[in-house]
Every structure is written in structure tokens, then in C-alpha cells.
C-alpha positions in Angstrom: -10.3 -1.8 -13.7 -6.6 -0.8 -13.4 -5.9 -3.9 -11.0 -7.1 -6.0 -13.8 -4.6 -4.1 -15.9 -1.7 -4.3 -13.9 -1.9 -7.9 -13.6 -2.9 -8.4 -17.5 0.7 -6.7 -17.2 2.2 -9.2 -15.1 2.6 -7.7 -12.1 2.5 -9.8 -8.7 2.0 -7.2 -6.2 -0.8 -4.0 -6.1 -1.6 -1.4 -3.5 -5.1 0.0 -2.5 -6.5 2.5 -0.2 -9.6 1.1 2.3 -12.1 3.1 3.7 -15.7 1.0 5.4 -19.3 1.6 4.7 -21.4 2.7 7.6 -22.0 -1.0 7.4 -18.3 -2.4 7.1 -17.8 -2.9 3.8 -14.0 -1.8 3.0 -14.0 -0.4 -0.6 -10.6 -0.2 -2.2 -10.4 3.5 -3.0 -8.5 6.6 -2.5 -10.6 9.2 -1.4 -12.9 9.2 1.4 -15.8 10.6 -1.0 -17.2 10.1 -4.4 -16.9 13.7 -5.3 -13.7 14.1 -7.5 -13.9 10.6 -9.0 -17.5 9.9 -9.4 -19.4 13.1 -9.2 -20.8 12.3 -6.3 -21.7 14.0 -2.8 -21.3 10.9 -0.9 -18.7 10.0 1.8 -18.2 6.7 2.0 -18.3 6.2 5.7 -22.2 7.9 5.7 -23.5 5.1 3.6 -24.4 1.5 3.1 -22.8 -0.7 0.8 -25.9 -0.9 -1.2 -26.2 3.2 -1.4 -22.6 2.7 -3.9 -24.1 0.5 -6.0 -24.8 3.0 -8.3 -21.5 5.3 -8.2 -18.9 4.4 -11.2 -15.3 5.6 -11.3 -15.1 8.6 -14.3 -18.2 7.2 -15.4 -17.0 3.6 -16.1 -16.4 1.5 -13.9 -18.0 0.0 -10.1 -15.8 0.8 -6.9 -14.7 -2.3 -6.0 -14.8 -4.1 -2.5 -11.2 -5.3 -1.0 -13.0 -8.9 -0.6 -13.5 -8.8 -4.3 -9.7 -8.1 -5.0 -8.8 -10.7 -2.8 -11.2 -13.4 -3.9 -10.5 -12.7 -7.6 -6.6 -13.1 -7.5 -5.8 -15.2 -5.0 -1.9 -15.8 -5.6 -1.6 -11.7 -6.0 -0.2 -9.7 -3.0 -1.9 -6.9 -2.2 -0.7 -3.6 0.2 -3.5 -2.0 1.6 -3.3 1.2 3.3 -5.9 1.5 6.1 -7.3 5.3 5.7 -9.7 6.1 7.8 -10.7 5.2 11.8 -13.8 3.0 10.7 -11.9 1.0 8.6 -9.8 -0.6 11.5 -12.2 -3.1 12.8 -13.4 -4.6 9.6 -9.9 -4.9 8.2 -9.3 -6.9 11.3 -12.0 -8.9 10.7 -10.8 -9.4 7.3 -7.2 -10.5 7.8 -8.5 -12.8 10.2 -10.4 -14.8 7.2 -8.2 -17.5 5.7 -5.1 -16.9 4.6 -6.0 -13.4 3.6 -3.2 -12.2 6.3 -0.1 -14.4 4.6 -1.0 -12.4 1.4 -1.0 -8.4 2.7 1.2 -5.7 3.9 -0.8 -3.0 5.6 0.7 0.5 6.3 -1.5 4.0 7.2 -0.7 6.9 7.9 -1.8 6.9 11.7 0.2 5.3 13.9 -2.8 4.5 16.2 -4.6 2.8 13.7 -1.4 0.6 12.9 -1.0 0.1 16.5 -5.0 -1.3 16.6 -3.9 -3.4 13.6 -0.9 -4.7 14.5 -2.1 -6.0 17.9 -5.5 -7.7 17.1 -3.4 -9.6 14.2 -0.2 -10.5 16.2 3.5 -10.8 14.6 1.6 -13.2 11.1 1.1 -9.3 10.2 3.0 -8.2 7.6 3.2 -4.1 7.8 5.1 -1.0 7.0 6.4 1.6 9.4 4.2 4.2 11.1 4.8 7.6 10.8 6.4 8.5 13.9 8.5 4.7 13.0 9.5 6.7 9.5 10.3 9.9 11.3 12.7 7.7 13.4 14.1 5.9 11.1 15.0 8.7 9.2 16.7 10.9 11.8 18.6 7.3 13.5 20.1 6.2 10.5 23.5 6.8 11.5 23.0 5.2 14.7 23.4 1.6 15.7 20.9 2.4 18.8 17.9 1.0 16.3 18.0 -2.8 15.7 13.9 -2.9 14.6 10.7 -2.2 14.7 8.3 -4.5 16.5 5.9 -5.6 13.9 7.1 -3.5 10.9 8.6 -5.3 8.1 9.2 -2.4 5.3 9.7 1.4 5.6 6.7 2.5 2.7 8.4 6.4 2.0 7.9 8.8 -0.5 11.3 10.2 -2.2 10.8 13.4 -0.6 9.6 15.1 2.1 9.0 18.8 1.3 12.4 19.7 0.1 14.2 17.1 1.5 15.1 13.7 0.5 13.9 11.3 2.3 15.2 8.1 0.7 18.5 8.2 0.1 21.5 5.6 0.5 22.1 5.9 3.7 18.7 5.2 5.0 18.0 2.0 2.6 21.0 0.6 3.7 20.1 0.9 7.3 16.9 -0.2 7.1 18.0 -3.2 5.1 20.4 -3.6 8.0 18.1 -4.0 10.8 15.7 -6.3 8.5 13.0 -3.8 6.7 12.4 -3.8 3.0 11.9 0.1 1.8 9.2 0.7 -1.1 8.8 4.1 -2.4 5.7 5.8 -4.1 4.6 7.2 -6.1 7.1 7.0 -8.8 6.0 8.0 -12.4 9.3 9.2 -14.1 11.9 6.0 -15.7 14.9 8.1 -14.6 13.7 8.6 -11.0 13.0 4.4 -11.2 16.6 3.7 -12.2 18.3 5.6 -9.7 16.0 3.9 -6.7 16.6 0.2 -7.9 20.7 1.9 -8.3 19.9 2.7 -4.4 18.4 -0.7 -3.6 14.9 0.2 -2.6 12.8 -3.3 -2.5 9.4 -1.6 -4.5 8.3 0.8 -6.5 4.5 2.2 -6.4 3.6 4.1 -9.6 0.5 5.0 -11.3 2.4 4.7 -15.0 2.1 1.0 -15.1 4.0 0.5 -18.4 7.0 2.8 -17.0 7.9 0.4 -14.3 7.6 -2.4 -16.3 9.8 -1.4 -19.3 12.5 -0.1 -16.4 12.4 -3.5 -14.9 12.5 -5.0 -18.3 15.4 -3.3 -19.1 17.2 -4.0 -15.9 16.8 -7.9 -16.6 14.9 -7.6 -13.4 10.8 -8.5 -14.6 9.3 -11.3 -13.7 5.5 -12.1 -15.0 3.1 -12.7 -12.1 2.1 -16.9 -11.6 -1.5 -16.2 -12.7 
């Protein structure tokens, strides 16, 4: 599977989508059906665990369950971005098992489920920025009125926004200022790699694996995950 590949590659942190079973199973994957990937007219949230058994990614491989990511690399970190509203509770149950929570960074794309997330796990949470947070954050960034963001620990952007660019110098700076790492996705171009490191940004997500490593690699800046 391509988390297998990535750290085959080396790499010491990977990012995953979640979205539950009817019976609570989060399943690390993008899409909130089976359609586009597997062929399938199945949404994940209208079935059991046991009704994916069967469904294979382009025809190859299983979906895989978050539990089996983080039981089978236990010294990787792992972002997970909380998609959908029946995820919340059995992510919560999950970062509540073991040490599972000193090893994530969760971020989605609804401030209410971040909210739900945040408080049920307390400040041991590791999370990116909401939206509204990353909406703020952008249009303060020449103020001093911002000094955080309760529970947030990175700003997760893309590079734009429509036409505008959303991570520039300005904002890293300030949001390394009041203590949040900024990661950007998803990056598949080398040039577009160089200038963010040149800006300062913390992380990279890309789907061209081999990119981002031969940047880093050139930068002197690689280092091999402990595994």
C-alpha cells in the first residue's frame, strides 16, 4: 500500500483521511464512497466493517483500518484528517487508547468536529487549525492582537486559495511567531517544494513521494525514518 511505500522510503510522518463504518470502524481513506476508487456503490458510513471486506483499491489492494496503520508502525506519526460527522466519536475513542494520542496531529475541515475533538482529548491533542482558525490567521497576520490558538499546534494550508496565495512569508512567519508549525499540501511540483522550505514552512504533503524526497535530499535536509 502507498504507506508501506512511503516508509520503505524513509519517511517518518504520513497523512490519512478517516471516515467510520456504520459500526465504528475508521478506515483510512479519502473518499466517503467506494465508487471512484473501487467501483463500488457503497458509502462507507451505510456499512459494516465486514460489508468492505471485499472492496480493493484500483483492483489491488484492501482499504485499510486506521488501527492497522497505527499497530503496524508504531514509531511513525501519523496526521489524520477527521472527514465526516460519524467519525468523531470513534476517533475519540481511539486516541484515548495507549499512546495512540502522543503519536497524531488531527485537523478537519469542520470546525465543529475539531471543537468535539479537541475537547474530549484535552490539551495532550496535537491538532491543526480549523477553518474559521485559518481564515483568521490569514487576514491577522499583520496584527499582534493573535498570540494563539487554544489547542491548535500547526496551521495545515494549501498554497492557494482560489487565486490567492495563501501561504506566503508573511503568514509563516507569524504563525511561527505565536508557536504553530505551518504544513502545506498537496505539493507535487520540485520547484514549488523549494520555494516553501525557502519560506520556512514545517511540512510538505504530496502524493509524488520520490519528489519530496530527492528535494529534501538535495537540501541536506533528509533524514531516514527509525524503523
Amino acid at each position: 500500500m502507498a504507506f508501506q511505500r512511503a516508509i520503505e522510503m524513509g519517511y517518518r510522518y504520513i497523512e490519512t483521511d478517516v471516515h467510520a463504518t456504520k459500526d465504528g470502524t475508521l478506515m483510512a481513506f479519502h473518499d466517503d464512497d467506494l465508487q471512484r476508487t473501487c467501483g463500488l456503490d457503497i458509502k462507507i458510513s451505510d456499512v459494516e466493517y465486514s460489508g468492505l471486506s471485499n472492496a480493493r483499491i484500483d483492483g489491488k489492494e484492501p482499504i485499510p483500518t486506521l488501527e492497522e496503520i497505527l499497530s503496524a508502525w508504531p514509531n511513525i506519526r501519523v496526521n489524520i484528517d477527521c472527514k465526516s460527522d460519524q467519525a468523531v466519536e470513534p476517533l475519540i475513542a481511539a486516541l484515548q487508547h495507549g499512546d495512540v494520542v502522543d503519536r497524531v496531529c488531527v485537523g478537519s475541515f469542520s470546525d465543529r468536529r475539531l471543537g468535539a475533538i479537541r475537547d474530549a482529548i484535552g490539551p495532550r491533542l496535537c491538532s491543526s487549525l480549523g477553518p474559521r482558525e485559518v481564515a483568521k490567521l490569514r487576514l491577522l497576520s499583520k496584527l499582534t492582537s493573535i498570540k494563539s490558538f487554544a489547542g491548535a499546534h500547526a496551521a495545515q494550508i494549501p498554497l492557494k486559495q482560489g487565486p490567492i496565495t495563501l501561504t506566503n512569508k508573511q503568514l509563516v512567519d507569524h504563525a511561527h511567531e505565536i508557536g504553530l508549525h505551518v504544513h502545506v499540501w498537496t505539493i507535487n511540483d520540485a520547484e514549488e517544494m523549494h520555494n516553501l522550505v525557502d519560506l520556512g514552512v514545517d511540512g510538505i504533503m504530496t502524493d509524488t513521494l520520490q519528489t519530496l524526497k530527492n528535494v529534501m535530499i538535495e537540501r541536506n535536509q533528509w533524514t531516514n525514518n527509525p524503523n
